[in-house]
N, C-alpha and C positions, 0 to 999 in steps of 0.2 A: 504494500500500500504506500503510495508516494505521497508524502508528509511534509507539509511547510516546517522548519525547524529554524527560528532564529538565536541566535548565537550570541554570547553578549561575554566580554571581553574585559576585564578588570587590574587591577595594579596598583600595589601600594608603594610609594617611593620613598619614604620612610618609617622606620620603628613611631615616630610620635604622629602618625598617623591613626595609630592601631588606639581603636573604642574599643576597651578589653570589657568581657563581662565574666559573670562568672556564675557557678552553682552554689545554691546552698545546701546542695544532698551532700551530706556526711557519705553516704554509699557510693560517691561516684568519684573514682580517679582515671588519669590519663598516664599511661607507662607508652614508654615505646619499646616498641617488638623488637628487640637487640638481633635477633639470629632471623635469619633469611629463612623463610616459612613458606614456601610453594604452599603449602595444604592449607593455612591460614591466611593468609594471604588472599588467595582463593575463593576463599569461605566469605571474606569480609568482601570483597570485592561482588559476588554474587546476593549476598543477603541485604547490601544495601542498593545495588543497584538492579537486581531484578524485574524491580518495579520500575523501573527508570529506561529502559534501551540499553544500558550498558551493556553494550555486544560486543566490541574490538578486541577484550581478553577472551571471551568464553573459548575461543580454539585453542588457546595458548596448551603447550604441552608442561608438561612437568621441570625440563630442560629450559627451554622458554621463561618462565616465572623465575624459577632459581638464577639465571643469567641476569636478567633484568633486576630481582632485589640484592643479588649478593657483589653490588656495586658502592664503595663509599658514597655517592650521590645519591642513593635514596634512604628515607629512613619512613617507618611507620608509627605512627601514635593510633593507640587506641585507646578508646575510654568503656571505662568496665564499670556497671552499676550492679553493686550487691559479688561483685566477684562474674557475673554476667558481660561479652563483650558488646555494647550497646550500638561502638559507631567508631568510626576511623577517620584519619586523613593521612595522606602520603605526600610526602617532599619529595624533587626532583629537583637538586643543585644544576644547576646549566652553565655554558659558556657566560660571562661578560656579568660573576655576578650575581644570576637570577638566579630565584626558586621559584620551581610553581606547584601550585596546589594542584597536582597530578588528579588526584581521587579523594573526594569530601562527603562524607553521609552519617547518615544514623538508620539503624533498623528500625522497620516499621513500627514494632513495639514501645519504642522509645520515644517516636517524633511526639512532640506539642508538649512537651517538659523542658522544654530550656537549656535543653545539654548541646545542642548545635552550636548556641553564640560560645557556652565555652570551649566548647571542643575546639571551632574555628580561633578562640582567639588563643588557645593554647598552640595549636600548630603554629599560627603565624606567628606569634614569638620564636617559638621552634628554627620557624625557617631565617626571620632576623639572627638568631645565633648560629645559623650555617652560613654567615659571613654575606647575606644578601647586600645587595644593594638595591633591589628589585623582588616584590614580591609580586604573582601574578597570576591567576587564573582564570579558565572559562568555565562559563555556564550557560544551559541552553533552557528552553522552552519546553524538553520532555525532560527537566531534572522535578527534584520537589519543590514542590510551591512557594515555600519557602528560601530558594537557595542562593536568588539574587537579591534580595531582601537583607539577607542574616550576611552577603557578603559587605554589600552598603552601609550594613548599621556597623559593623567593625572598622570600617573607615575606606573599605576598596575602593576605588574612582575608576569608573567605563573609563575605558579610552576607545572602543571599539565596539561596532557590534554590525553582526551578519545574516542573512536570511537564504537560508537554501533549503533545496527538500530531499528526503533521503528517505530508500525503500525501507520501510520498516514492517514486520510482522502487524498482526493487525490487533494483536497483544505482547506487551512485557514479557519476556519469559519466565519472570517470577523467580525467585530463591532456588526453584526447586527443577532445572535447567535438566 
């Protein structure tokens, strides 16, 4: 099914940009995933973006995944509620600098709790301490409802944005791929 999808394009250019917010669940912290995790990695990438079109990894091989995270330039945060993995975001250092918010969500169970503004504002500190000078990411029109939104109120500034249409299934494939 051929789908209007617009694109919209974001960047913080400095640390005192960042609108931090934060949680007040005693339950909920954010660790980053030290060792290169094909199988979790995986999991989070599918459980938050199911609902979403996230389709680009789902062929990835085992090989694949492990190539791509077991690289100094990426690192992942996730945030666990109750010992539970709620929602992630992943860094990707680049040439000239940058970081970009590779992949940002929260499982379904979790969304409309307020764990998104801190998750986001924890990664992008994150990625300020990977020596950024440039923080950056996109979001489109089949993410959650909320995604350009919670990137705005943390301080992101558009500098771009795009409109194309791309075949997409005529459902999500859902978590359960």
């Amino acid at each position: 099914m051929l789908t209007p999808v617009t694109t919209w394009y974001l960047e913080m250019l400095s640390p005192e940009w960042l609108r931090p917010t934060t949680s007040s669940r005693a339950d909920l912290v954010v660790r980053q995933a030290e060792v290169p995790s094909p199988e979790f990695s995986r999991f989070l990438y599918t459980a938050v973006g199911g609902d979403w079109y996230w389709l680009q990894r789902l062929s990835w091989s085992y090989e694949q995944w492990l190539r791509y995270l077991d690289r100094p330039q990426v690192q992942t945060w996730v945030a666990y509620v109750s010992g539970t993995p709620a929602g992630y975001i992943e860094l990707e250092a680049q040439p000239d600098e940058n970081v970009e918010i590779a992949y940002f969500g929260l499982l379904g169970q979790f969304m409309g709790q307020g764990l998104g503004g801190h998750l986001l504002t924890v990664g992008t500190q994150q990625a300020w301490n990977m020596g950024a000078k440039r923080v950056w990411v996109h979001t489109c029109s089949l993410d959650g409802p909320y995604a350009l939104k919670n990137y705005q109120s943390r301080g992101f500034k558009l500098y771009d944005q795009q409109v194309h249409s791309e075949d997409l299934p005529e459902q999500p494939p859902g978590p359960w791929t």
